[in-house]
C-alpha positions in Angstrom: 7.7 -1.6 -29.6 5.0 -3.1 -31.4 3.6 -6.8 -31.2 2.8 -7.3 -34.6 4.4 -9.8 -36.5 3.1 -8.8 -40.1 5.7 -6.8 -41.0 9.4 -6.8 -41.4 11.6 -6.4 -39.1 15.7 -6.2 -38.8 18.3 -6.3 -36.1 21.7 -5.1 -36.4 24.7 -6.4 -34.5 25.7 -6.1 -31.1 27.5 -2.9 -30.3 30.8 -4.9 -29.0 31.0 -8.0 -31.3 34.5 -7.0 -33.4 35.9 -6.4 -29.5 34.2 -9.2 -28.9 35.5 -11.6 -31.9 39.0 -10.3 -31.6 39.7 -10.9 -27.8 38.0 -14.4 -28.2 40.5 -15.3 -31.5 43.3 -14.0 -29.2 44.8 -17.7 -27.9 45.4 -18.0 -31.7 48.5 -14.8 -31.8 50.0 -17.2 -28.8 51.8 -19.9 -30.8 51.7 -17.6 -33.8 53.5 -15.4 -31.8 55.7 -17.6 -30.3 56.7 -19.2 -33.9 57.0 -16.1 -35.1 59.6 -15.3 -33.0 61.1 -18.6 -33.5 61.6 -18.4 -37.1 62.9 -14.9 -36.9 65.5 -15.7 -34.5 67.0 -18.0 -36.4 67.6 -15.7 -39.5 69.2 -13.3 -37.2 71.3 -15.7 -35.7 72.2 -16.7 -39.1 73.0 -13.0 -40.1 75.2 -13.0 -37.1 73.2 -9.9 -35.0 74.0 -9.6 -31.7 71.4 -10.9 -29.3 69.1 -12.4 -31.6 66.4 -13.8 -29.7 65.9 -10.3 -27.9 65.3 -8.2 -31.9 63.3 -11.8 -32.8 60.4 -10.4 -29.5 60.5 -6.9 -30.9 59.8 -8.1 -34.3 57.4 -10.3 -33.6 55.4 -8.2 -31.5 55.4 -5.6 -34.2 54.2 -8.5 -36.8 51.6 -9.6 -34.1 50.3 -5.8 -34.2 49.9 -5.4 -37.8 48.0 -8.5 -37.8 45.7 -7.9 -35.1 45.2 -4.6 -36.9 44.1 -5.8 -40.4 41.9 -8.2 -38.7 40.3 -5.3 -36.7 39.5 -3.6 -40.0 38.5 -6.4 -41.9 36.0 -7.6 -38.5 34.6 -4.0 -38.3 33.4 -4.1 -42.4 31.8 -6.7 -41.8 30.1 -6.1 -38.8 28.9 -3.0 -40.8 27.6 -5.1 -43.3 25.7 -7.6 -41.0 21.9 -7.8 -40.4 18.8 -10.2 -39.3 15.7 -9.5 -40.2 12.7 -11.5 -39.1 9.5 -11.5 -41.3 6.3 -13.8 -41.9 8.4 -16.0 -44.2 11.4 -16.4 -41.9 14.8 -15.5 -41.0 17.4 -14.0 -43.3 21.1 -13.4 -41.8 23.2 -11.3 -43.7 27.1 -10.5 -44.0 29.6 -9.6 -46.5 30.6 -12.9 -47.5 26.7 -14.9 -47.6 23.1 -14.7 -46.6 21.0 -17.4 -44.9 17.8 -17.7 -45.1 15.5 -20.4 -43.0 11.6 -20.1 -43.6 9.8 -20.8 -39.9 8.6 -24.5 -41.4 11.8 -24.9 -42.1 13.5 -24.7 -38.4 14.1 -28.2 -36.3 15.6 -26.6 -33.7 17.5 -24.2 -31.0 20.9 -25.1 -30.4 25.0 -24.3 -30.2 25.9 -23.6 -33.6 29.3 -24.4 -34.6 30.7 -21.6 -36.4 32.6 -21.9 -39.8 36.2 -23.1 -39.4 39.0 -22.8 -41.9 39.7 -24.7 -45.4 41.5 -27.8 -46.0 43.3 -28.3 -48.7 44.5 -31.4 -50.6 44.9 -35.0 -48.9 47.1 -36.7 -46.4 47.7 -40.8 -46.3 44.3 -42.8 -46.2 42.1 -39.7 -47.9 42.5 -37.0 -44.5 42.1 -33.8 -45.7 45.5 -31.6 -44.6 44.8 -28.1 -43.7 46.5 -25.3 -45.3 47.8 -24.0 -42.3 47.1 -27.3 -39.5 48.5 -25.1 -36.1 46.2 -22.4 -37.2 43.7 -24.7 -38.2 43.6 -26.8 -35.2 44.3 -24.6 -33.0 41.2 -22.1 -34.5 38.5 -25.0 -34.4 39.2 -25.6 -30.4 39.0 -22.0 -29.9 36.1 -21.9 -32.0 33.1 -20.8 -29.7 29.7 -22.0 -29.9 26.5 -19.9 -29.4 22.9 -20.2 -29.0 21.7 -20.4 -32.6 18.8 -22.0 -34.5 19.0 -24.7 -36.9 17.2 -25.5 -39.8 16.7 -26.7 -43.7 17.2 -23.2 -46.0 19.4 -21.6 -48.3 22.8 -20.0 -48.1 24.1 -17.6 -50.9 27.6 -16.9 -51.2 28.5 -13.2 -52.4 29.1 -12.7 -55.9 32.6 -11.6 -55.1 33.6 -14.7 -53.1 36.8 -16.0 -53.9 37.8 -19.2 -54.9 39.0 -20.2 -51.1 35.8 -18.6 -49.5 33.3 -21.2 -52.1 35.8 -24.0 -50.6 35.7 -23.3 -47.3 31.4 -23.1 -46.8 31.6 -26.5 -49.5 33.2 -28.1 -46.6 31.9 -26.9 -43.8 28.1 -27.8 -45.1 27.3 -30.5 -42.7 29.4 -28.7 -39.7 25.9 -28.5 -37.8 24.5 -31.8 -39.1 22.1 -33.0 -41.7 18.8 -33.2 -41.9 17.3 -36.6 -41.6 13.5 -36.1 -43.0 15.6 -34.5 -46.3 19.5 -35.0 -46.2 19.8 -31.5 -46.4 22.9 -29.7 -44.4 21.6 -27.8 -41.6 21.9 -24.1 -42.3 22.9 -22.3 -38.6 21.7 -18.9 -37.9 24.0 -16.9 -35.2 21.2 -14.9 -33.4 23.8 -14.2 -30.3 25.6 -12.0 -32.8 22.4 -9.7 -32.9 21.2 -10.1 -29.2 23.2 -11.8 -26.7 19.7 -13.1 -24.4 17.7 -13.4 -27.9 15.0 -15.8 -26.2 14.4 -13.3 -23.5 14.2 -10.3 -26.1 12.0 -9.5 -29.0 13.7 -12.1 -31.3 12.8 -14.4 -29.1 9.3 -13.0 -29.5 8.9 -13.7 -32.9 10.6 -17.5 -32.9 8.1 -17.9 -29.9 5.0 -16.5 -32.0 5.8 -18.5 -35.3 7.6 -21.5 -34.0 6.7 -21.9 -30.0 8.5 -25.5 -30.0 11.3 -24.5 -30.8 11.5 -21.3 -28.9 10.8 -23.7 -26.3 13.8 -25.5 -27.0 16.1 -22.6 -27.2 14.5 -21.0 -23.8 15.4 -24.1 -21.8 18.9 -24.1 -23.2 19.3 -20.6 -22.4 18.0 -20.6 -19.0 20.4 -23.7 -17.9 23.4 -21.8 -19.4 22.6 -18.8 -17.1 22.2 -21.2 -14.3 25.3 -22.8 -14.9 26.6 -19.2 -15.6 25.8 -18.0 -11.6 26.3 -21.2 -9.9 29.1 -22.3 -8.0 31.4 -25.4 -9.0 30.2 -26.3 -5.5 26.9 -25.7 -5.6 26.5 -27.5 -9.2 28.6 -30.7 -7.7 25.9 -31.0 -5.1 23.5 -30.5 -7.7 24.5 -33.6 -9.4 25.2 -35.5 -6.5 21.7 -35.1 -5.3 20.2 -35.9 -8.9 23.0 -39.1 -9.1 21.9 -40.5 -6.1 18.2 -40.0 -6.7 18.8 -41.8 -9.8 20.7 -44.6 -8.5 17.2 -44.9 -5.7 14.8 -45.4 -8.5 16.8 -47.5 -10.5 17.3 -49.6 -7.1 13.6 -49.1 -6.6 12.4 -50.4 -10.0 15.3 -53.3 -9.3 13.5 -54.3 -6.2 10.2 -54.2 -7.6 11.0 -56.7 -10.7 12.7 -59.4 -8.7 9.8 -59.3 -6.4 8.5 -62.7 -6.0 4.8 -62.7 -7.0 2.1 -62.8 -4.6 0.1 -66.3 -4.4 -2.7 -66.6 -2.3 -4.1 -70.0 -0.7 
């Protein structure tokens, strides 16, 4: 592969990412299952058929299915439709539902992105926004997973076919990855683990590192402690901070020491 950073160049996601997606979204079909079956239990029990709870599993499990199937579907049109393509200007990621674009002066930095969670609607006592669905919700934001991303001041531009909930849902989630201070602009994320999972050690890393070396900087160091974290033992990485704890706590005892030293005076 070329070296050359003059011209165009796009990505296309990894190979497994719907797979992926789907068996990281799967603690969400637990309580979804489980009230599911809840709820349909209780109509059968109030229709009087015989053994209710056992037709409210098969039921559910066949609504679970039909789910997961949709969301399949939907997941692999977009994945189709997703790209990143690095050029002299910057970085522009695509999808079906918006494109982001972050020009190289304007990244501040590698980091884990939060990705976009769902809407809330309406409010709740002192001005809290209630979620349209809050187990889902909730439940969807802790399972949300972060990845190695970039940060920086840009644009993002919905699809001229988003809906009414899609425009809500990226209003609120603007500042999920902070604001910029200089500006007091959202931060726009870029997801560059969608497109390579080791991007700093590949050739996207290549061309962050060739435009913008301090932050490529800053994403390599993140990257290489997460794969050191990744392969070492809970044991090993409780030694690790024992022996950095307690050389701490001798350099803070040695800097003690040397300020209440009583000064030197000579006759």
């Amino acid at each position: 592969m070329t070296d050359s950073f003059d011209r165009p160049e796009t990505f296309e996601p990894v190979a497994d990412l719907t797979k992926t997606t789907l068996r990281n979204g799967l603690v969400l079909l637990i309580p979804l299952a489980f009230i599911t079956w809840v709820i349909i239990t209780l109509i059968l029990g109030g229709l009087g058929v015989p053994v209710p709870w056992l037709f409210g599993i098969v039921l559910s499990l066949v609504f679970i299915v039909t789910i997961s199937k949709a969301r399949a579907k939907k997941l692999d049109a977009m994945v189709e439709a997703m790209s990143l393509t690095l050029d002299p200007h910057g970085i522009t990621e695509r999808n079906t539902v918006a494109t982001r674009f972050v020009s190289w002066e304007g990244l501040r930095a590698a980091g884990m992105v939060k990705p976009v969670v769902g809407m809330s609607v309406g409010q709740l006592g002192r001005g809290r926004d209630r979620s349209r669905s809050p187990v889902v919700d909730a439940l969807g934001s802790a399972a949300a997973v972060k990845e190695l991303g970039l940060l920086g001041v840009g644009t993002v531009q919905l699809a001229p076919d988003a809906n009414a909930m899609t425009r809500t849902t990226y209003h609120q989630n603007e500042t999920l990855n902070g604001v910029d201070a200089p500006t007091g602009q959202p931060l726009v994320a870029l997801y560059l683990q969608q497109f390579r999972r080791d991007w700093p050690e590949e050739r996207i890393g290549e061309w962050v590192n060739h435009f913008r070396p301090d932050v490529f900087a800053q994403a390599k160091a993140l990257h290489d402690d997460r794969a050191h974290l990744a392969s070492t033992s809970m044991r090993d990485l409780a030694k690790e901070s024992w022996a950095k704890g307690k050389a701490q706590a001798a350099a803070e005892r040695a800097a003690a020491d040397e300020h209440d030293e009583p000064p030197n005076r000579g006759f």
